[in-house]
NUFIVO-141116 format. One record per residue: residue in three letters; x, y, z of N, C-alpha, C, O in turn. Coordinates in steps of 0.05 Angstrom, whole numbers, padded with zeros to 5 digits, always signed. Layout:
N
AlaXYZXYZXYZXYZ/...
***
This chain:
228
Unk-00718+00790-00548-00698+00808-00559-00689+00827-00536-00702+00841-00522/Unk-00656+00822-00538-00652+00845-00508-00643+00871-00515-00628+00874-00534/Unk-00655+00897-00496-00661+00915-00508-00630+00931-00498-00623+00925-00475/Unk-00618+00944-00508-00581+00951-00508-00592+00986-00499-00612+00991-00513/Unk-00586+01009-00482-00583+01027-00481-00550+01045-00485-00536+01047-00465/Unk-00542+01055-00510-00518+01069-00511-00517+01098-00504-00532+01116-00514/Unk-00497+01102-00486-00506+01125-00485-00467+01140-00488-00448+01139-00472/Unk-00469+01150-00509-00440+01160-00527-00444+01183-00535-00464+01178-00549/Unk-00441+01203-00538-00441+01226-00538-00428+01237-00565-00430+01260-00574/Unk-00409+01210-00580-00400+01224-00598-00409+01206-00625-00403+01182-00622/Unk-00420+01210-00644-00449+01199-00653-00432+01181-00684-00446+01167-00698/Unk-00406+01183-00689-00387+01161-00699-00390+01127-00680-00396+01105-00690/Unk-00384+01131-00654-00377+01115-00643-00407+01101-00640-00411+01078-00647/Unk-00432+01123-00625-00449+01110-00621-00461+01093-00646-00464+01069-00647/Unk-00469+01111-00667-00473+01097-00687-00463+01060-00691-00469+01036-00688/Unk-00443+01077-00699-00424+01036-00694-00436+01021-00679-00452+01005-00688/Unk-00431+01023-00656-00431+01003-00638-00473+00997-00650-00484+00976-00657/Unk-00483+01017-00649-00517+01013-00648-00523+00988-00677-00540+00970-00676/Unk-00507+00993-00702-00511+00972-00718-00497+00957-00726-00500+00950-00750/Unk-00472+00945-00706-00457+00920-00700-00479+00904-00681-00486+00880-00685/Unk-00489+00921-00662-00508+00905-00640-00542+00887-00654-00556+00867-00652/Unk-00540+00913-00668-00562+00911-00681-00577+00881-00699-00598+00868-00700/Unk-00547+00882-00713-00544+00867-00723-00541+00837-00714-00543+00820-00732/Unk-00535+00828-00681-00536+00808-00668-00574+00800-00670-00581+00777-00665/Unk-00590+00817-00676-00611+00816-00668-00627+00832-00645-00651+00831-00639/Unk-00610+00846-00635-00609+00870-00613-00625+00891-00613-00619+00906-00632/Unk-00644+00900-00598-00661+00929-00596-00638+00949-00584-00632+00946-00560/Unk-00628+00967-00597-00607+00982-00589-00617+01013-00595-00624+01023-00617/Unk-00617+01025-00573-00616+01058-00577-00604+01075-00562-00599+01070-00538/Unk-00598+01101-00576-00567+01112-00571-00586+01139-00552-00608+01150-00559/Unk-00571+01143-00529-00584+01164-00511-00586+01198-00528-00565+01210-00523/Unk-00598+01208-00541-00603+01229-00549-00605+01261-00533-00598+01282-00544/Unk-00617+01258-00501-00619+01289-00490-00593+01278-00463-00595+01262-00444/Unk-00576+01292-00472-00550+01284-00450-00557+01291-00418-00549+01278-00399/Unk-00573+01316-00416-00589+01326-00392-00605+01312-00381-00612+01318-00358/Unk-00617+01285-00397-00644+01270-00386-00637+01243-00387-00652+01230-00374/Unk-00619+01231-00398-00599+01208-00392-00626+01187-00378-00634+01169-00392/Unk-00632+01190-00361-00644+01176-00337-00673+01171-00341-00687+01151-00335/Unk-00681+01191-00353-00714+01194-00363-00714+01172-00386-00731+01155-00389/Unk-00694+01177-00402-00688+01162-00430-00691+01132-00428-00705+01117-00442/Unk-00674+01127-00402-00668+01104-00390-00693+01089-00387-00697+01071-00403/Unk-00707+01093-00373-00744+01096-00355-00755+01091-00383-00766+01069-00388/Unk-00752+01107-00398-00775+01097-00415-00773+01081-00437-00794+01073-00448/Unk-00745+01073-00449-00738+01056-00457-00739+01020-00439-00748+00998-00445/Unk-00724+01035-00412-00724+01002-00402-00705+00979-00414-00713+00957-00421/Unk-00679+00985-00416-00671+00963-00426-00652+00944-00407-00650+00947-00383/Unk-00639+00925-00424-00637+00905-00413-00601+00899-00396-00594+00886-00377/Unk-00586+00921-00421-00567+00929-00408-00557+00959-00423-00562+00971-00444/Unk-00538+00964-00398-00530+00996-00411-00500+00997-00418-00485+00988-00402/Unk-00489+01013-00448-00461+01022-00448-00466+01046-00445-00485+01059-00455/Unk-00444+01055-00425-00438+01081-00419-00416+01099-00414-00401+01096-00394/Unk-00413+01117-00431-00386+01130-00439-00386+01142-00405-00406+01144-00391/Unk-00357+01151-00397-00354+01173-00372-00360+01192-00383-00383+01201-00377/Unk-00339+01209-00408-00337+01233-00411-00370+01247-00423-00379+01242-00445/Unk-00378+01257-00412-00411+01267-00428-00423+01292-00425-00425+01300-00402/Unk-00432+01307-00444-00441+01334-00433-00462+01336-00411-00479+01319-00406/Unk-00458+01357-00400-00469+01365-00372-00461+01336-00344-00447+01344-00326/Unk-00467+01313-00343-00461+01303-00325-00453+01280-00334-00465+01266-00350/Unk-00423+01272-00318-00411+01243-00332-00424+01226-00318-00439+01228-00299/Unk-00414+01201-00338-00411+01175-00333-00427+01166-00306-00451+01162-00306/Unk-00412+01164-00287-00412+01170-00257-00439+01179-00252-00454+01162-00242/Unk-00446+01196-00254-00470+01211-00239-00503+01195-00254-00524+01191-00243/Unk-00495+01189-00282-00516+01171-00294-00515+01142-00273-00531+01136-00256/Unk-00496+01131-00281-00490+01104-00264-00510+01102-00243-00529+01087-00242/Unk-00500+01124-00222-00510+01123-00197-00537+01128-00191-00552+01119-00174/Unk-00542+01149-00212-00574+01148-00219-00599+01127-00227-00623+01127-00222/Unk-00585+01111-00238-00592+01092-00251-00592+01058-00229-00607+01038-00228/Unk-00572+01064-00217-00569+01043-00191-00591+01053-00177-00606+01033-00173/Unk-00603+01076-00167-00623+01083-00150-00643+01070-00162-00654+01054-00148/Unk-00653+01070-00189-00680+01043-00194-00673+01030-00213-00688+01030-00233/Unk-00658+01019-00213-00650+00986-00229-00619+00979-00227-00599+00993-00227/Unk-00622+00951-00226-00600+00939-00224-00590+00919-00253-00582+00896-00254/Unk-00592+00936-00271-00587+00927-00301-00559+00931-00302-00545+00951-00296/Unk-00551+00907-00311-00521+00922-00322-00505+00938-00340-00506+00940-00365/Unk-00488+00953-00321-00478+00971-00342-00450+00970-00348-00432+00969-00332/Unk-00449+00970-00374-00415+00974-00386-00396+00993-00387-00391+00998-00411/Unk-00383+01006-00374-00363+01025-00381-00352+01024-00404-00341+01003-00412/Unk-00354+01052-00423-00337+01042-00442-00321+01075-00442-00335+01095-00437/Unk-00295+01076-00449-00286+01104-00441-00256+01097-00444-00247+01074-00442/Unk-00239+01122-00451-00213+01127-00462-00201+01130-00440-00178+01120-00441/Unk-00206+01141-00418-00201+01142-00387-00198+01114-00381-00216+01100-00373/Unk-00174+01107-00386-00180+01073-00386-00155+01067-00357-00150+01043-00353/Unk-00144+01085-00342-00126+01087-00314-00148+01067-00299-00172+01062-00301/Unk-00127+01056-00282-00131+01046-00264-00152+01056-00239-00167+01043-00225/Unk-00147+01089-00240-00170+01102-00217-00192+01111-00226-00209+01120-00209/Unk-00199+01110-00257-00223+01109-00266-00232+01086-00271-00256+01084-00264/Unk-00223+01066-00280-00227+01033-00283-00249+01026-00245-00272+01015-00243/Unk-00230+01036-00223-00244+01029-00195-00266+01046-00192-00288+01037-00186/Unk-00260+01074-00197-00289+01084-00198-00309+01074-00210-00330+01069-00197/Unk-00306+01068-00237-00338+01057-00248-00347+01040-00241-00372+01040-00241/Unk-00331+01010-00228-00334+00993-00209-00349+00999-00189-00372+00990-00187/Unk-00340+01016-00172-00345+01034-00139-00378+01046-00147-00397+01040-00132/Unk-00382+01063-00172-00404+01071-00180-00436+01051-00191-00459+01056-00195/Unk-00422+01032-00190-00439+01009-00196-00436+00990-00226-00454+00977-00236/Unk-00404+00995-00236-00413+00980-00259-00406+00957-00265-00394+00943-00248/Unk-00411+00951-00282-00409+00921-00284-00376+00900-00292-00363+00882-00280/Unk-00375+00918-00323-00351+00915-00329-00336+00947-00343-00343+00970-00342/Unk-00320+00937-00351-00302+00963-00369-00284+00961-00393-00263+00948-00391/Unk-00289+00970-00411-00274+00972-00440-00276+00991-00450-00294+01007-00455/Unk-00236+00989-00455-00221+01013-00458-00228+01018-00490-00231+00999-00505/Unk-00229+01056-00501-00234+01057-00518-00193+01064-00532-00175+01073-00518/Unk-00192+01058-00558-00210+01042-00576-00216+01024-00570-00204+01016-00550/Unk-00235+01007-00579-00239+00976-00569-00250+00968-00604-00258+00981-00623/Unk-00245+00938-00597-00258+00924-00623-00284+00919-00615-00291+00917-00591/Unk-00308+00918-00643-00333+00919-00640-00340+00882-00629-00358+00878-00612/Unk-00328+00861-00639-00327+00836-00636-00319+00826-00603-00325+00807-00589/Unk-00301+00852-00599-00295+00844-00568-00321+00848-00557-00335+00831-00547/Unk-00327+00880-00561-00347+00891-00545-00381+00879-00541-00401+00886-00528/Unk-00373+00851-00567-00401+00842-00572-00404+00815-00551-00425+00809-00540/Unk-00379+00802-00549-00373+00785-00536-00370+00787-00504-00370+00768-00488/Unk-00367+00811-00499-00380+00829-00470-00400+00822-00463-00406+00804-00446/Unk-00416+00839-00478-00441+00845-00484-00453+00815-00468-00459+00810-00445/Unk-00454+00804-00487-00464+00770-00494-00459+00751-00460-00474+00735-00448/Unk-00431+00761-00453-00422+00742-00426-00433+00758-00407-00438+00748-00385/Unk-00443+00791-00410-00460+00802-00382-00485+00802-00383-00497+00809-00363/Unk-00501+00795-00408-00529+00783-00409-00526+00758-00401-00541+00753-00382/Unk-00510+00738-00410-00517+00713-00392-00519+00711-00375-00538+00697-00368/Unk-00498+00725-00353-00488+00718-00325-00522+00744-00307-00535+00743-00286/Unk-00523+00757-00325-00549+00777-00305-00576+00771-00309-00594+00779-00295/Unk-00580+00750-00336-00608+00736-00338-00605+00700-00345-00621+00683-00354/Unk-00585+00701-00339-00591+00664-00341-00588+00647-00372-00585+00623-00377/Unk-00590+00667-00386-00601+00663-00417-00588+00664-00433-00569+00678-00426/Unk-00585+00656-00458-00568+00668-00484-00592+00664-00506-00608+00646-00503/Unk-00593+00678-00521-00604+00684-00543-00588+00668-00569-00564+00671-00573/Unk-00598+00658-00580-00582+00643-00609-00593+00659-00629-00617+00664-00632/Unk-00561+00670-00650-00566+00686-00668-00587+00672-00683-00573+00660-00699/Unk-00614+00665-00690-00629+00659-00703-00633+00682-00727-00637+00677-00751/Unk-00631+00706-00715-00645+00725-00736-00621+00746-00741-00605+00752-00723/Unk-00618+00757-00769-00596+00771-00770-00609+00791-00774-00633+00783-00776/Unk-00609+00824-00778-00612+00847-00785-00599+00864-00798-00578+00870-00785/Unk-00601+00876-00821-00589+00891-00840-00600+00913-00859-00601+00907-00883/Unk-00611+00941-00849-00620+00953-00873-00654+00953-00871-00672+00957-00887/Unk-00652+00947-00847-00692+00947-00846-00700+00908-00856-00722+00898-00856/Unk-00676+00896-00864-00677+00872-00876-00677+00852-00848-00662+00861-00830/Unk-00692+00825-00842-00685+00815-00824-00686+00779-00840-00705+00764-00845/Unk-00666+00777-00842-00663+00740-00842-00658+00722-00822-00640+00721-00806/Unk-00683+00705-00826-00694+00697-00799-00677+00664-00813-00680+00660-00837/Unk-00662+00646-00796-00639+00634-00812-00660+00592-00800-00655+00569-00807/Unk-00681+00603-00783-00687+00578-00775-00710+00575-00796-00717+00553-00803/Unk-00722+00599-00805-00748+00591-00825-00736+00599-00849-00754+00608-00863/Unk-00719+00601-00858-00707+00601-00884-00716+00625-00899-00713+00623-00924/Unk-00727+00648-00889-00734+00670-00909-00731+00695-00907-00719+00697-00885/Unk-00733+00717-00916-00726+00741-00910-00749+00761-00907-00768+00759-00923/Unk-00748+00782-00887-00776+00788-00886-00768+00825-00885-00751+00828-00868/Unk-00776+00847-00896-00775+00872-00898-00808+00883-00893-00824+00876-00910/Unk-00812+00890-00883-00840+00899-00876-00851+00887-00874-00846+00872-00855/Unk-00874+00881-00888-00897+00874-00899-00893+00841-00918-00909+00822-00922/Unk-00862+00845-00928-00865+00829-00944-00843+00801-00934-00827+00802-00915/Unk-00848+00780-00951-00822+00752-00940-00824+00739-00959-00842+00732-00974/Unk-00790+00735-00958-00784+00721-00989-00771+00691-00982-00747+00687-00976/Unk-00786+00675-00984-00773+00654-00977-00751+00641-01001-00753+00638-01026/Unk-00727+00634-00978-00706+00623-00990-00697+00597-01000-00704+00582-00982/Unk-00684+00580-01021-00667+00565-01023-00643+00564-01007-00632+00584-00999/Unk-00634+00540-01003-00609+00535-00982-00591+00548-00992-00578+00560-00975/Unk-00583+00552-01020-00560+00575-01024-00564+00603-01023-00547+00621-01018/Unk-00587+00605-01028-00602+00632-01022-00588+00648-00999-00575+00669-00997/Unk-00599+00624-00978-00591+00629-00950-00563+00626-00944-00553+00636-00924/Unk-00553+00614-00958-00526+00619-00952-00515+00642-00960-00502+00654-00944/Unk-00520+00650-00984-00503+00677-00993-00511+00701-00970-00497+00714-00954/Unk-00541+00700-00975-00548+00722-00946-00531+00722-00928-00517+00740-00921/Unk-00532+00703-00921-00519+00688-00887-00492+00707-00889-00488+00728-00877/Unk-00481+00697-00902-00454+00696-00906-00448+00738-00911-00434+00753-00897/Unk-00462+00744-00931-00459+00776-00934-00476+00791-00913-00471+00815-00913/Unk-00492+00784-00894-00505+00804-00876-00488+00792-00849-00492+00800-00826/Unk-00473+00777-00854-00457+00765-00824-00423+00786-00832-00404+00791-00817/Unk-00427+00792-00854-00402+00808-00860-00399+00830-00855-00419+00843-00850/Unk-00372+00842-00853-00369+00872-00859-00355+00884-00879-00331+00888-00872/Unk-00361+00891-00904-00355+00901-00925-00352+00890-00950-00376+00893-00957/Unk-00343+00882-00965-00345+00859-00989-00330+00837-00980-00309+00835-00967/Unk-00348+00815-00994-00347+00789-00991-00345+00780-01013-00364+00778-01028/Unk-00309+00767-01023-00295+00757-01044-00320+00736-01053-00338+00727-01039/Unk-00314+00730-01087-00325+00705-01095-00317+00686-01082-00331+00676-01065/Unk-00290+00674-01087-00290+00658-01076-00297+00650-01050-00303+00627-01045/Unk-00295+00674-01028-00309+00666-00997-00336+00656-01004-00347+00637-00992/Unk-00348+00671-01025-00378+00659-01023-00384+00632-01034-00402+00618-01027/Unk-00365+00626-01054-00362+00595-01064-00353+00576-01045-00359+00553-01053/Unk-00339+00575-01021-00329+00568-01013-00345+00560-00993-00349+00537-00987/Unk-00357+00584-00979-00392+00587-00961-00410+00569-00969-00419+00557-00950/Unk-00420+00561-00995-00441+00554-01018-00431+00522-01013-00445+00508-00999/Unk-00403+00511-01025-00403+00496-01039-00377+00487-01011-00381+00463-01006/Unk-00361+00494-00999-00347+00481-00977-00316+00468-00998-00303+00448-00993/Unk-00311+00491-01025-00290+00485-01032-00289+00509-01056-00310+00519-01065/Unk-00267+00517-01064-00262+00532-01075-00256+00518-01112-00250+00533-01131/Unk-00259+00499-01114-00236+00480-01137-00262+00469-01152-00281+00462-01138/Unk-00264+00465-01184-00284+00446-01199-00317+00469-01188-00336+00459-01200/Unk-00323+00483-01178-00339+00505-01186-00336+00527-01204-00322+00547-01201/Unk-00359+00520-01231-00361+00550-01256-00369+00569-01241-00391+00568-01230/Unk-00350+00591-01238-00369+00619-01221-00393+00626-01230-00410+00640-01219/Unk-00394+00614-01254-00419+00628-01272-00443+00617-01246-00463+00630-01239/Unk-00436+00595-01238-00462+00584-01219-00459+00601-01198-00481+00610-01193/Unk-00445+00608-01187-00455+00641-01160-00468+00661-01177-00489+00671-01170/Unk-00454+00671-01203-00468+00693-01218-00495+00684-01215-00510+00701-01204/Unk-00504+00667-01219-00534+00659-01229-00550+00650-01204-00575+00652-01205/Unk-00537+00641-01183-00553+00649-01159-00547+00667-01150-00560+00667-01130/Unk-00532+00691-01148-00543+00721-01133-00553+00732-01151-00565+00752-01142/Unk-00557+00730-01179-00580+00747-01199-00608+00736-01196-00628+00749-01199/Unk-00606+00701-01186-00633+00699-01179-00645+00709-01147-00667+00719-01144/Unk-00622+00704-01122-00631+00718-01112-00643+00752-01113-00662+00764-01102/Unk-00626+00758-01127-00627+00786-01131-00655+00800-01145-00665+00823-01142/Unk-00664+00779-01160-00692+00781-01169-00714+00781-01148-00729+00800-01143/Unk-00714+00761-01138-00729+00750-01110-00733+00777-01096-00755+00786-01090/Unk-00710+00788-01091-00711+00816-01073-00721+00839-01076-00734+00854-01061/Unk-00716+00840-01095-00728+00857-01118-00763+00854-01117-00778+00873-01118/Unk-00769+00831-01116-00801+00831-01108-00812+00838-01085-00836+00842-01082/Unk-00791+00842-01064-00799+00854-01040-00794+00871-01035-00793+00879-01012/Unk-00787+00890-01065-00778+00917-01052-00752+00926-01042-00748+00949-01033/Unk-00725+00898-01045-00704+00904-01034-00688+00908-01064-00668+00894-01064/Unk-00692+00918-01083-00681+00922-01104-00643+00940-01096-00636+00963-01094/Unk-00637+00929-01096-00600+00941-01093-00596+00938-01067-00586+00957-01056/Unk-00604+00912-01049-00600+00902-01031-00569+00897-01021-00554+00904-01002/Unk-00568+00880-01047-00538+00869-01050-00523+00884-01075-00529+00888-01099/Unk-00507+00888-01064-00489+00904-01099-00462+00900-01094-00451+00894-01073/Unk-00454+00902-01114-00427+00892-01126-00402+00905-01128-00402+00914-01151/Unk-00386+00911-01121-00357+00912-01117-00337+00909-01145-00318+00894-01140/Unk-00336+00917-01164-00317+00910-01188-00298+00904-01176-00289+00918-01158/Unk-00285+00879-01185-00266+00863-01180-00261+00856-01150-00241+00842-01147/Unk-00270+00861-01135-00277+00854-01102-00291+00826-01103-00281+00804-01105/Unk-00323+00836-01102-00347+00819-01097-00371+00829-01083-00379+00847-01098/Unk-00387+00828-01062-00408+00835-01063-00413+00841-01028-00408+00829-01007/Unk-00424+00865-01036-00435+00877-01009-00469+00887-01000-00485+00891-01018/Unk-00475+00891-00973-00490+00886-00971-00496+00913-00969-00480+00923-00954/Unk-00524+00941-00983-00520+00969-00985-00525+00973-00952-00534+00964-00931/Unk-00516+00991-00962-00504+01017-00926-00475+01004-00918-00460+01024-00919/Unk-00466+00992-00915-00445+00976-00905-00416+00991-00913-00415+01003-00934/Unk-00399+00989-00900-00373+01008-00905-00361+00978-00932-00362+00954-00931/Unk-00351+00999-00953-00340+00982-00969-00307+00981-00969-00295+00999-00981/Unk-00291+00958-00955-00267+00960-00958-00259+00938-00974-00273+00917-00977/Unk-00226+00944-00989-00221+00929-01013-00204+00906-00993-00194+00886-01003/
***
């Protein structure tokens, strides 16, 4: 698991980005003492860094270069300062790449993904998703929250699949369509009756309102921004 250091200053943005990443399967944590940036760094250890310029007490820049003095991890620029003479600076300062804010979280993941390859050789296959303290692990078919693991049915795992790979509600029919690879000659009553049985299942592990429902939408996964 590669370990993501954010260091954002403004705790909307960091947030985001920490459980979009997260959610790849990602150890992600957001820099907390803006003064110690570097210590943070050290004792976390991770595998790559995003790093805003603008930051209290010392920007972008001065972390970077700090951070070049003992490790050569890569780091992402990410910053609204998106000119051409800050673009060469963060370059000049040691970084890796650069994305302009706003940015999409799918771009920024797909970054992410092409400067872990190219700096360790490797790619990671989404095997395991993360959601809510929830982790579905998609090669052993089950879901595991603490202590506990609920193993799945193939539709099981699909609906999961399909709602923790999402962001915000996920129509019936997407999920019939996920399930069954057609929308046409499926009783919905048969999705009703597998997310109530999943939903029981979960419920034994303590994930009781895991998944919840959307009137007239469909179904989302809890914490998750709900858009119609």
């Amino acid at each position: 698991m590669y370990r993501i250091f954010v260091v954002e200053d403004d705790p909307v943005i960091a947030g985001a980005v920490r459980r979009h990443l997260e959610s790849w399967g990602w150890d992600v944590r957001c820099a907390e003492d803006f003064s110690d940036v570097l210590g943070e760094f050290q004792r976390f250890d991770p595998q790559l860094v995003l790093l805003d310029i603008s930051l209290p007490f010392f920007n972008g820049y001065h972390w970077c270069k700090e951070i070049r003095r003992v490790s050569s991890v890569p780091v992402i620029f990410i910053s609204a300062a998106s000119d051409s003479m800050n673009i060469v600076m963060a370059m000049n300062m040691g970084g890796d790449d650069f994305i302009a804010k706003p940015f999409d979280l799918d771009v920024l993941t797909a970054k992410v993904q092409a400067l872990l390859r190219r700096a360790y050789g490797l790619s990671e296959p989404r095997n395991v998703i993360e959601r809510g303290g929830a982790v579905l692990d998609l090669a052993a078919g089950e879901l595991s929250a603490g202590d506990s693991r609920v193993e799945l049915t193939k539709n099981e795992l699909r609906i999961l699949k399909t709602l923790m790979e999402s962001r915000g509600v996920v129509s019936r029919d997407e999920l019939m369509l996920s399930l069954w690879q057609t929308d046409s000659f499926v009783d919905e009553n048969t999705l009703t009756v597998n997310v109530g049985r999943l939903r029981r299942k979960l419920e034994g592990a303590g994930l009781g309102g895991f998944i919840l429902t959307k009137k007239g939408l469909g179904y989302y996964i809890a914490g998750e921004e709900v858009r119609p």
